[in-house]
C-alpha positions in Angstrom: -1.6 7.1 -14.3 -4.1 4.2 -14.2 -2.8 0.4 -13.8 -5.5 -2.7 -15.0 -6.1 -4.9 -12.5 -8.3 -7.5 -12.8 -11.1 -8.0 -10.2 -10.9 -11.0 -7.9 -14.7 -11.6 -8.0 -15.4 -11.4 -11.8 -11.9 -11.3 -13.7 -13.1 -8.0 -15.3 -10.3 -5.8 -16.4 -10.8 -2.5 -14.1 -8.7 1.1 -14.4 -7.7 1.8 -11.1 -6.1 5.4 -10.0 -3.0 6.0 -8.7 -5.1 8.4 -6.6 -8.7 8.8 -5.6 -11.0 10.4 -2.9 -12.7 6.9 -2.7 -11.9 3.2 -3.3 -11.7 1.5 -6.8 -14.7 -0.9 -7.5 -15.7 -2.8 -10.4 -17.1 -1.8 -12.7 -18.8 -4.7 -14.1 -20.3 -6.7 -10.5 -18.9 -3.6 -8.5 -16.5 -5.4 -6.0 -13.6 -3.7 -3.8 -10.6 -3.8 -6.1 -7.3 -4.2 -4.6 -5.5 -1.1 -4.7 -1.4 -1.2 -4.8 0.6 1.4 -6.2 3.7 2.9 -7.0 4.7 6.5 -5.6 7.5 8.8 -5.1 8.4 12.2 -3.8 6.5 14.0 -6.5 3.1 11.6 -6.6 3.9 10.7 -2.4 1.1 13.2 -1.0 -1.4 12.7 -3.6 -1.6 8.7 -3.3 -1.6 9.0 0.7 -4.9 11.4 0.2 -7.7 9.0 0.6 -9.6 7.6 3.7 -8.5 4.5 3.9 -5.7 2.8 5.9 -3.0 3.3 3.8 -0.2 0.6 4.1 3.2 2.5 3.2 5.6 0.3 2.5 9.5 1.9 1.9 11.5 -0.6 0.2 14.7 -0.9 -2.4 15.0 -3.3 -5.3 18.0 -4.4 -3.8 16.6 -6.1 -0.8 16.3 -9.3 -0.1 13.7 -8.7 2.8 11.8 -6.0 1.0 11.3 -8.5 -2.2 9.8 -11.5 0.7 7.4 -9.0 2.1 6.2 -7.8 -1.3 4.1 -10.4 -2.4 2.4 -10.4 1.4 1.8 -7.1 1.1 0.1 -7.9 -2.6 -2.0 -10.3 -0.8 -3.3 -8.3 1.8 -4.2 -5.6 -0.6 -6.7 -8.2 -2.2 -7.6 -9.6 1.1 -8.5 -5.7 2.5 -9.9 -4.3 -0.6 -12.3 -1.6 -0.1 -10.4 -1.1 3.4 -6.9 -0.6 2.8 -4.3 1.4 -0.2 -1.1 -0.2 -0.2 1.6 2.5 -1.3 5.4 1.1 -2.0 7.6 3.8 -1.9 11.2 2.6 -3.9 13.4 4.9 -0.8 16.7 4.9 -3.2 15.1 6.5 -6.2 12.8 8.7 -3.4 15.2 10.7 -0.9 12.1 13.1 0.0 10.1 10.6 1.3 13.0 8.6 2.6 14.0 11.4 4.7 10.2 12.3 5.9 9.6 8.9 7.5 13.4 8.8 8.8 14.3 5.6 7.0 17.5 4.1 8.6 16.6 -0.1 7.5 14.3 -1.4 5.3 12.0 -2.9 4.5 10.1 -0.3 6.6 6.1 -0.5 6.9 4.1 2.5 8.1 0.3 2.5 9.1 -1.1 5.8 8.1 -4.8 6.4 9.1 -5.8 10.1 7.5 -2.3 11.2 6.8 -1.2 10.3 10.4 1.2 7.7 11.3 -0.5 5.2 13.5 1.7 2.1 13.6 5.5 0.9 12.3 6.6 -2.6 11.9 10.3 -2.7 11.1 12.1 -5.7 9.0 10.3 -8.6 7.3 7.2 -9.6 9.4 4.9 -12.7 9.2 1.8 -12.3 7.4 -0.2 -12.9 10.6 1.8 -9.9 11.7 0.8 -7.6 9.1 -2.7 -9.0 9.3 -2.9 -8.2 13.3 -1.8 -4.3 13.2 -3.3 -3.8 10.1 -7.0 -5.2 11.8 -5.6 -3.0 15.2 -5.5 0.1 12.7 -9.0 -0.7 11.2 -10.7 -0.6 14.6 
């Protein structure tokens, strides 16, 4: 299923996948798009596939810590469009997936760099933080 999300550059209203081979771009002055989605156990392994970083972040609506890390993780999928898929994965409604990345707290943040783990940051971080594995992983 497509969300809109409107580009950063333009404003244009764009489709973007929950899954892709490439990176969502504009279709109207073709800038990166942010890309941020929603998976569980059934859509997991198809929004992981894709070349880019992918920013896995396993949370729970009830949360406190998960719900201050979500809007720095919205941010830094604008701030590394083109570069970087951030996947939130809700681990109460996703036992599969819970169980796969051995969630024991939360909010839990893995690095995956083509579908292997690379990095794990554990509890609410600092944006500088995220920012500093996430440009670790990119190089």
């Amino acid at each position: 299923m497509a969300k809109v999300v409107a580009c950063p550059g333009c404003g244009t209203k764009n489709r973007v996948p929950e899954a892709s081979t490439g990176h969502p771009r504009c279709a109207s002055c073709k800038a990166d798009l942010p890309w941020l989605v929603e998976a569980g156990d059934r859509t997991f392994d198809a929004a992981v596939d894709t070349n880019l970083l992918v920013v896995l972040d396993l949370w729970a609506p009830w949360c406190g810590p998960c719900r201050m890390i979500a809007p720095i993780l919205d941010k830094i999928a604008t701030e590394y469009a083109g570069r970087v898929k951030v996947v939130k994965v809700n681990v109460d409604d996703n036992p599969d997936v819970s169980y796969q990345f051995k969630v024991q707290s939360i909010p839990l943040v893995v690095l995956l760099k083509d579908g292997q783990q690379v990095d794990t940051l554990m509890g609410a971080q600092s944006p500088q933080a995220y920012r500093q594995r996430i440009d670790a992983a990119l190089s």
